[in-house]
Wavefront OBJ file of the C-alpha trace (Angstrom):
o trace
v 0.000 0.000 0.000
v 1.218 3.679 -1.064
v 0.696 5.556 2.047
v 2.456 7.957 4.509
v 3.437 5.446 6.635
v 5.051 3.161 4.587
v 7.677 5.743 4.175
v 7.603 5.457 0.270
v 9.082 9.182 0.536
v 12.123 8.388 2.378
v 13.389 6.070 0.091
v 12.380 8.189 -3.121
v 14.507 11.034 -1.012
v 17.790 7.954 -0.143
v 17.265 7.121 -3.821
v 17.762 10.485 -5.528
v 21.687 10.545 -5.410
v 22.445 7.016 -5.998
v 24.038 7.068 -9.354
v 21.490 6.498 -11.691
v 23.516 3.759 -13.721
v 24.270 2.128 -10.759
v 20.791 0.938 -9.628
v 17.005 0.904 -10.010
v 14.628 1.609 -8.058
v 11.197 -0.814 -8.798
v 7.850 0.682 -6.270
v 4.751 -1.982 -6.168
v 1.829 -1.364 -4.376
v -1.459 -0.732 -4.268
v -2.391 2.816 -4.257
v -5.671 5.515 -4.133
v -4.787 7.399 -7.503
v -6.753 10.650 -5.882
v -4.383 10.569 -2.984
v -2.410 13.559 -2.762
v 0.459 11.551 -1.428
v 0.421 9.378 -4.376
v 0.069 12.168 -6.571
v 3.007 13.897 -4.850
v 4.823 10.410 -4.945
v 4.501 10.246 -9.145
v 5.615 13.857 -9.659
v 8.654 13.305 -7.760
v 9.610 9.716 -9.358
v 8.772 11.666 -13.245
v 12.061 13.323 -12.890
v 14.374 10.953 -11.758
v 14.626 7.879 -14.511
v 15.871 5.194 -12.480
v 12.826 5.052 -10.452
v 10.142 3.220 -11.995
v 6.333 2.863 -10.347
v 4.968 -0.367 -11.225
v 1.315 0.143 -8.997
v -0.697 -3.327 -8.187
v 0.490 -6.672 -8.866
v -1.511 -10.411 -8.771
v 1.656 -12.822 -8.475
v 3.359 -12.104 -5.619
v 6.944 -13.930 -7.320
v 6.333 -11.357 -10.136
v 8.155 -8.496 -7.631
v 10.487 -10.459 -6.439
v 12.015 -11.841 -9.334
v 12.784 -8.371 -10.593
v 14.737 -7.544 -7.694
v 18.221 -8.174 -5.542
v 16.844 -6.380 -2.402
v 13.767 -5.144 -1.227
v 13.626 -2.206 1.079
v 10.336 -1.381 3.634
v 11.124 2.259 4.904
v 8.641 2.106 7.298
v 7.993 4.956 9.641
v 5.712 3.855 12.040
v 5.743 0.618 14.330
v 5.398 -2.423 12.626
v 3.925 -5.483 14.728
v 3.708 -8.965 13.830
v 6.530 -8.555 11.646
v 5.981 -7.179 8.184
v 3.998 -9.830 5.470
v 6.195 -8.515 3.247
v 9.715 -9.109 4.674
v 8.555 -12.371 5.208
v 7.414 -12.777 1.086
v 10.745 -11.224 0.976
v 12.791 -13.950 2.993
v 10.639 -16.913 1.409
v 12.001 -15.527 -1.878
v 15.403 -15.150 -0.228
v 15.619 -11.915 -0.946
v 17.858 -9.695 1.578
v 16.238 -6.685 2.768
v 16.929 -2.924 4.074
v 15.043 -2.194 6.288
v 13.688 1.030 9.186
v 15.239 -0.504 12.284
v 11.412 0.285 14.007
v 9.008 -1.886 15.681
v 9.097 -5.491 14.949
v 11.125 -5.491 11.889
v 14.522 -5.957 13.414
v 13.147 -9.118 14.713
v 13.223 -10.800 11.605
v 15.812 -8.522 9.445
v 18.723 -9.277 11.427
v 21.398 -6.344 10.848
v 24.803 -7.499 8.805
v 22.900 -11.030 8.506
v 20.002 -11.105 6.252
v 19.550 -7.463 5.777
v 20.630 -3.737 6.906
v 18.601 -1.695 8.825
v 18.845 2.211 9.162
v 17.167 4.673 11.310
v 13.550 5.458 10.538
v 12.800 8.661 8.788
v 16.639 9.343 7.340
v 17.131 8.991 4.269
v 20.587 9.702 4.309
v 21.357 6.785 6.563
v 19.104 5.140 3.931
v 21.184 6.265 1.036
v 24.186 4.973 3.069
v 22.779 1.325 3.304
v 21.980 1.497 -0.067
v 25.308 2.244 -1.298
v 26.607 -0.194 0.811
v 25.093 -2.803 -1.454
v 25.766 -0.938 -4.970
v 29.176 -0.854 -3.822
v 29.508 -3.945 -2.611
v 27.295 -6.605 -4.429
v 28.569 -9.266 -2.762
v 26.980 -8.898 0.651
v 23.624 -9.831 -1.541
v 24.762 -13.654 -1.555
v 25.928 -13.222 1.680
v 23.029 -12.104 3.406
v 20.858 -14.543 0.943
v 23.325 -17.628 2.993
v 21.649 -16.373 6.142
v 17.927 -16.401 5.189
v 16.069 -18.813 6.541
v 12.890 -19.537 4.554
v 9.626 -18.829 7.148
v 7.762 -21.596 8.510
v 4.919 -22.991 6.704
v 1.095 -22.889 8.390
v 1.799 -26.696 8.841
v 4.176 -26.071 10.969
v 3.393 -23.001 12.529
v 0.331 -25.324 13.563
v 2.022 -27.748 15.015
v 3.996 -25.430 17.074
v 1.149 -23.776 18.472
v -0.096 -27.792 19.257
v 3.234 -27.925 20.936
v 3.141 -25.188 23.017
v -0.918 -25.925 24.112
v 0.578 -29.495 25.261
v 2.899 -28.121 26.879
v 0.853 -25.788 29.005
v -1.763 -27.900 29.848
v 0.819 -30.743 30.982
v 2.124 -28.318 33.268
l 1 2 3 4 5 6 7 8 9 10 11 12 13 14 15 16 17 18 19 20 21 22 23 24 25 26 27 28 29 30 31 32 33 34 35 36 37 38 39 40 41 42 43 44 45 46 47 48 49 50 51 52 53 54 55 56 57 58 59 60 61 62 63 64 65 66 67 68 69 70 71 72 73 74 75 76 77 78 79 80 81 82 83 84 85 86 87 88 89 90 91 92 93 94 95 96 97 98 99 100 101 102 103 104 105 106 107 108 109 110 111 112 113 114 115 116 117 118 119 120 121 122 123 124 125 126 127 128 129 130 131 132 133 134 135 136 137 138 139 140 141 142 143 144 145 146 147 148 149 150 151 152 153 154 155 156 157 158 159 160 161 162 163 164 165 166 167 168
């Protein structure tokens, strides 16, 4: 979803001095084309030609097999851990992401991911040119993904635990 809170601005603002032959920026999601946000959003990415808005999509492997990294620049507190970092890891694809709320639970900083402080887009820009200058640390932090846990055996965890309680 396109909205204040995901933070879509900070990264457009992180992404405006990364050299533009050096990487793209891809933005999915779902967005209210009467929002001024969104309206705001597409008049900034017009002028800047390695940022490309690609709206709504129905295959959720479609996104992430167009990109090395995904980044969630959150601004506000995450619980439950992102959906989409978790897409992201089931993909194993490493993330950047607002060290806020749950997320730096599962994006675990110099393992699987980078996070930066919420709301600076310079300390964005830094993580991001971490990666661009350093390609490598994608397959690195891919090594340390580990894929989530299916509903099976989520399930059977939760079984686990109930046993466990009621044996007490």
């Amino acid at each position: 979803m396109i909205a204040p809170h995901k933070g879509i601005h900070v990264m457009i603002d992180a992404f405006r001095d990364v050299p533009k032959d050096k990487a793209e920026l891809i933005i999915y999601g779902v967005h209210n084309p009467n929002s001024k946000y969104v309206k705001d959003i597409l008049a900034r990415i017009k002028r800047m030609p390695n940022i490309k808005f690609m709206g709504k999509f129905e295959d959720v492997k479609i996104p992430y097999s167009r990109i090395d990294v995904l980044i969630v620049p959150s601004v506000w507190h995450e619980t439950g851990g992102p959906l989409v970092i978790r897409e992201a890891f089931a993909t194993r694809t490493p993330v950047i992401a607002s060290n806020l709320g749950s997320i730096p639970e599962l994006v675990r900083d110099e393992r699987n991911g980078l996070l930066f402080e919420p709301n600076d887009p310079k300390d964005l820009y830094e993580k991001i040119m971490r990666i661009v200058e350093n390609p490598n640390l994608i397959e690195s932090f891919k090594r340390s993904i580990k894929p989530p846990r299916s509903i099976k055996e989520q399930a059977r965890e939760i079984e686990r635990l109930y046993r466990e309680i009621l044996t007490r």
